[in-house]
C-alpha angles and dihedrals in degrees: 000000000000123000112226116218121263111239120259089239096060085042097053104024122132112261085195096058102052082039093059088032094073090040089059096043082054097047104100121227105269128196117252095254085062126072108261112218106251094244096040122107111266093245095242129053110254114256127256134245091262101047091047088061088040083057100045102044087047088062088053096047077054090058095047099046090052080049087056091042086053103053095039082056095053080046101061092035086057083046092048092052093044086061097050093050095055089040090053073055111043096024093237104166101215093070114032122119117267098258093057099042127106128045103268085065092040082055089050085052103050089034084058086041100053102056132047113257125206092206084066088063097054099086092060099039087052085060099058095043087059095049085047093054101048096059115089105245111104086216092055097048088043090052093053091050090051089051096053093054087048096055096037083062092046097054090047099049089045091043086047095050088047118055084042090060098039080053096055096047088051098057087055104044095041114026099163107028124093112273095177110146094355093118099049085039078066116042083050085059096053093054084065126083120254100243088044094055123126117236090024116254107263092194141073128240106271097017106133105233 
């Protein structure tokens, strides 16, 4: 009886190959924190073209939206700063900064407003004594150091009597509230010029706050 011929592919086919090919059947799926056997399935099928370009424009849609968050949030910070400059103008409360917020400081500032301070002057007076002691005469440059002692001891006597009357008022105005730094708020504000005041002073010398 005849032989037929075996076929060239199961003469020449490749032994590696149906000896890895039951090793990979047998590998069980892994997650992808675990090592995958080389000749295992991946687990998940690979993404098509399609999907590939969904998912990357969707990461750029990502960037872009933290580019928008980023510029909304520059926004609202340019707004927020707008606001507080008109309320150190106008005195509006709500947006005031925090150290000029709340009514004991609102108090320091109209107390300081009210009255004429001889610290506001300082920054004028201090002018002319310079002038005064530049020039060449030895009267006129005694004259300007005498001034300046002079100022220095005012500032300090009207500075003294007022922060111990603005205390005192604010122990009685505001018993129970927090008083912390209001004094020396205060006193900061008087060494300022009127006009150059922030928030800007809403009464009039000699008003009583």
């Amino acid at each position: 009886m005849p032989v037929k011929p075996l076929p060239l592919a199961f003469v020449f086919r490749s032994r590696a190959k149906e000896e890895k090919a039951p090793a990979a059947d047998k590998a069980p799926l892994t997650d992808s924190k675990q090592p995958r056997h080389p000749e295992a399935p991946k687990g998940r099928p690979t993404p098509k073209r399609s999907q590939a370009q969904s998912q990357r424009r969707s990461v750029a849609s990502t960037s872009m939206s933290r580019k928008e968050a980023a510029r909304r949030n520059r926004e609202e910070r340019r707004a927020a700063l707008e606001r507080q400059r008109q309320a150190l103008a106008s005195g509006d409360e709500r947006y005031l900064p925090a150290r000029d917020k709340g009514p004991v400081r609102r108090f320091a500032r109209d107390f300081v407003d009210s009255r004429f301070n001889i610290a506001e002057f300082f920054l004028p007076m201090a002018v002319v004594i310079l002038v005064l002691s530049m020039v060449r005469v030895p009267a006129l440059q005694n004259i300007a150091l005498l001034l300046w002692l002079v100022v220095i001891v005012l500032i300090v006597l009207d500075s003294f009597v007022t922060g111990f009357r603005l205390k005192k008022r604010l122990a009685e105005r505001f018993p129970d509230d927090n008083r912390r730094g209001a004094v020396a708020y205060a006193l900061m504000r008087s060494l300022q010029m009127r006009r150059l005041r922030l928030p800007k002073p809403q009464v009039k010398r000699g008003e009583r706050p």
